[in-house]
Residue, then its C-alpha position, 0 to 999 in steps of 0.5 A: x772901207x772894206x766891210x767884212x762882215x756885220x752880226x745882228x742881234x735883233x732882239x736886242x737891236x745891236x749889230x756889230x760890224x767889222x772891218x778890214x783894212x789891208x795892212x792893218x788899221x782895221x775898225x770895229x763899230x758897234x750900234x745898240x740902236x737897230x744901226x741908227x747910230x754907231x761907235x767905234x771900239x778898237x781892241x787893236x790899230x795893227x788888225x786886219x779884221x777878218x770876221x766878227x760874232x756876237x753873243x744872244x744879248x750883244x754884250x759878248x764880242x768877238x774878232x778875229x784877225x786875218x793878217x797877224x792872228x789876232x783873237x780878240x774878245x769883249x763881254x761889255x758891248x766892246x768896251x774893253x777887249x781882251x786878247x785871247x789867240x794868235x799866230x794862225x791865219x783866221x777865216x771865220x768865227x761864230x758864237x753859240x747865244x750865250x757867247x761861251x762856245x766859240x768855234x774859229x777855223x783857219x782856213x785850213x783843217x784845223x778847228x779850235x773850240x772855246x767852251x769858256x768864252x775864249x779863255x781855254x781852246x782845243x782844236x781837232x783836225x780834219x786832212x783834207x779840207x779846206x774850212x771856210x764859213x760856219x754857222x752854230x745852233x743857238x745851244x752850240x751844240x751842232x755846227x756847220x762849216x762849208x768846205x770849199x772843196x767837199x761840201x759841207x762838214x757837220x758836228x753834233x758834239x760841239x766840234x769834237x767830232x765831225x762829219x762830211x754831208x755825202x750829197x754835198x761832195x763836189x760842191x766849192x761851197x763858200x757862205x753856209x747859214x742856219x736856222x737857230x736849232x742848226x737843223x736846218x742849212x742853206x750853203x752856195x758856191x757863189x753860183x746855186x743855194x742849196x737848202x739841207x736838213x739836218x738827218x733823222x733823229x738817232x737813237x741812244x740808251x735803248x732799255x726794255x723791262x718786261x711783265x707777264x702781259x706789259x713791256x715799257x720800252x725807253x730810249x733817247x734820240x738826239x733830236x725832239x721827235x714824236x715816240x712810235x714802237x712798232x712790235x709784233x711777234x715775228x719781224x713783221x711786227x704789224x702794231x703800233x704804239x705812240x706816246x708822247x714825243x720828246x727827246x727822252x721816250x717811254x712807251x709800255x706795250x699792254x696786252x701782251x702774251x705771257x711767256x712770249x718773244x716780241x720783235x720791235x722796231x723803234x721810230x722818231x719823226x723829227x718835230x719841224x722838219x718831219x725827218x724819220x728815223x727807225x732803229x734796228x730790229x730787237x726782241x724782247x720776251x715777256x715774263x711769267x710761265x712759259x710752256x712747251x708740251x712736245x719738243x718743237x715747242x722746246x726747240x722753238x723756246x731754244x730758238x727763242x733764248x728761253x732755254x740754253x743748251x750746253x753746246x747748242x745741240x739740244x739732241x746731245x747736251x749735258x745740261x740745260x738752263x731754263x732762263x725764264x720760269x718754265x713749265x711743260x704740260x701735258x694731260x692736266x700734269x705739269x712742271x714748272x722750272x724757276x728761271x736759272x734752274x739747271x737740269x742734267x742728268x744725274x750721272x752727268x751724262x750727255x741727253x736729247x733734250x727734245x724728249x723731255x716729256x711729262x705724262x699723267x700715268x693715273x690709270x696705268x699705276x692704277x692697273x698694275x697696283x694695289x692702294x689708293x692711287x689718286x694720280x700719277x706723273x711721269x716725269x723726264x727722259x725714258x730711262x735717265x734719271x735727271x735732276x734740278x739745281x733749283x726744286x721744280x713745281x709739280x702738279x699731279x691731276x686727281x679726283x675733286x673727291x680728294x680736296x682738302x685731303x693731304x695725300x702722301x707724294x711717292x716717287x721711283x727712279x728710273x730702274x728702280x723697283x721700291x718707292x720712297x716717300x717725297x713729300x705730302x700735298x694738299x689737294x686743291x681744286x683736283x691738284x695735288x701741288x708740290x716741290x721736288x728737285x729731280x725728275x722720275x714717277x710721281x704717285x699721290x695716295x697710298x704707297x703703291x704696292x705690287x700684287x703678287x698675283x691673283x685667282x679665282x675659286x672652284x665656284x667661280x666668282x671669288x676673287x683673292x688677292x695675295x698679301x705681298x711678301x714683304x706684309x707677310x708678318x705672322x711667320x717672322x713674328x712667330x719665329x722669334x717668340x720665346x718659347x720659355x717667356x710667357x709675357x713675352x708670348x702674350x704681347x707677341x700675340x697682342x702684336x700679332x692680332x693688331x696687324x692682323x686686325x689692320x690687314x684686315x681693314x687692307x684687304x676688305x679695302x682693295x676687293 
């Protein structure tokens, strides 16, 4: 007899052998007792039995047929067969353990896979090969087969796609076996046995999610390996994290910088063979407030994809986007963007957004004006008017003499002499905090109020300042009193003293 090829099954102790016989009247033999005695089982007389694979648990055969195609399957020890394939010349065949994959090759380029125990076949090609032996992972999931003349040829997607091991080119490679999770191969050529393992483990559905100090990074590898994120802050990165390895990985970074791009690199080693795989480089960026306070840090922040510039040139741009919530800061005085704002000029113009600036102007206001100027902000570009799609947050510096007072916000544009009334903050902790959606001077207090001049008396010593003309109020009052209405001169009169009573109370207050 010609025995062509005998399956074991050793936890079950049955084996299976096939055997071929030129010209048909092949046999089929199945021992359930470890080989100690054995039965014939004959799906067909007319069979040239070519190869023969068995499930885990014995109970599922397969043959194959060299000579006139025949494909034929059992799922009781061999009891009963059915046929399932012919017309192609077979070479081998192998079975995942539960026996529903089966993969046969007919010695050519043609692989046919069986997801269902034989009932259903899809085949994929690959030009110029020559298939021989094959050997599958128990899931069925990855298969070798030897080429007799480039090597080896692997899948990893149950022979869907396949793949030609390079350092295996040139082998004639005949008989190829495999260890159960088929990462591990050993092939000959009738002359030398090579040993090969399977590659590193191949990274999928990469995610990050970050906070203002955390990022928990996730991702999938084929293949069980332990979980390490290399990170740091340039692409040297330089720290470590490890957790808990698996094929599903999830590390969280803590003790992180606010605000901050972070580049990392993910690793794998693979569990029993110790075969490492790295990803590619990639960023993240922490969240929370980030801050620039000249322009190389707002460059550094364009770089960084925090901000986008509308054409990508930053000295000649019509509007930026702060993707991030971000704050420029300076001398105590602060803006703080919310992430998606979008600042342009308010006449639609082109700026250089690298001059963008925020200043505490306190002192300077306080110089050239009269009231009660708690603090003062100026904020933007030298001459421009800007504004936000979404209210900004301001902090103008003042005295801690002012806490729990509510001071009136007064802001001017840029080429503009008058001062309107923003809004009202509560200060806190020396800071007046409030919303505004463009960028201009802020001043906390009394509306400021530009004095027209000053001098000093004969004697020397005596300072007066005079009342700006637009709180000159005796002469416009005077001017309209009815002179033939003697109630209505009285309560002219009575108007006239309040106001005079309050300049009073003004002008004491500002010498």
């Amino acid at each position: 007899m010609n025995w062509e090829k005998t399956v074991t099954v050793p936890v079950y102790r049955v084996l299976v052998t096939a055997v071929q016989t030129t010209g048909g009247g092949g046999h089929v033999y199945v021992s359930t007792n470890s080989g100690a005695t054995w039965t014939e089982t004959q799906p067909t007389t007319t069979a040239e039995w070519i190869a023969v694979t068995v499930s885990a648990d014995g109970s599922k055969i397969a043959v194959i047929d060299f000579d006139f195609g025949f494909v034929y399957t059992s799922t009781d020890y061999g009891t009963t067969w059915t046929e399932r394939y012919y017309d192609y010349v077979w070479w081998d065949i192998v079975s995942s353990a539960d026996g529903s994959k089966l993969f046969l090759n007919d010695m050519w380029d043609t692989m046919h896979v069986s997801v269902d125990s034989g009932a259903n076949w899809s085949t994929s090609t690959v030009s110029g090969v020559e298939f021989s032996y094959m050997t599958v992972s128990f899931n069925g999931e990855r298969v070798a087969v030897s080429d007799y003349y480039d090597g080896v040829l692997t899948s990893t997607t149950t022979g869907a796609t396949w793949t030609v091991e390079t350092d295996m080119s040139g082998c004639s490679c005949d008989f190829i076996a495999g260890s159960d999770d088929g990462l591990v191969l050993y092939v000959s050529d009738n002359t030398t046995v090579w040993r090969g393992v399977a590659g590193a483990p191949q990274f999928s559905s990469v995610a990050t999610s970050t906070g203002t100090s955390t990022a928990t990074i996730t991702w999938s590898t084929n293949l069980s390996g332990t979980s390490i994120v290399n990170y740091g802050t340039t692409d040297s990165l330089g720290i470590k994290a490890t957790g808990v390895g698996t094929t599903s990985h999830n590390i969280t970074l803590t003790g992180l910088d606010t605000c901050t791009t972070y580049h990392y690199q993910l690793e794998s080693t693979e569990s029993n063979y110790s075969q490492v795989g790295t990803s590619s480089l990639a960023t993240f960026t922490t969240s929370g407030d980030c801050y620039g306070s000249t322009g190389a840090d707002i460059e550094l922040d364009i770089d960084g994809g925090q901000i986008t510039v509308t054409g990508g040139n930053p000295n000649n741009t019509t509007a930026v986007t702060f993707n991030v919530p971000y704050s420029v800061v300076a001398g105590g005085a602060s803006i703080t963007f919310p992430s998606g704002t979008v600042l342009t000029r308010s006449d639609a113009g082109a700026m250089d957004l690298l001059n963008f600036t925020i200043n505490n102007v306190t002192s300077a206001l306080q110089s050239a004006y009269v009231g009660d100027i708690a603090g003062a902000i100026s904020v933007g570009l030298t001459n421009l008017n800007l504004s936000f799609t979404q209210n900004a947050t301001l902090t103008i510096p003042v005295s801690t003499t002012y806490n729990g007072q509510t001071l009136n916000v007064y802001s001017q544009q840029e080429g503009s002499s008058t001062w309107d009334l923003e809004t009202t903050c509560l200060v806190t902790s020396g800071q007046c905090v409030f919303l505004a959606n463009h960028a201009t001077t802020f001043s906390a207090g009394d509306e400021p109020q530009e004095a027209v001049s000053q001098s000093s008396g004969s004697g020397g010593g005596t300072r007066i300042k005079t009342i700006p003309r637009e709180e000159s109020i005796v002469g416009p009052v005077l001017a309209n009193i009815d002179p033939d209405s003697r109630t209505g001169i009285l309560l002219r009169i009575i108007e006239i003293l309040k106001q005079v009573i309050e300049l009073q109370k003004r002008l004491l207050k500002n010498f």
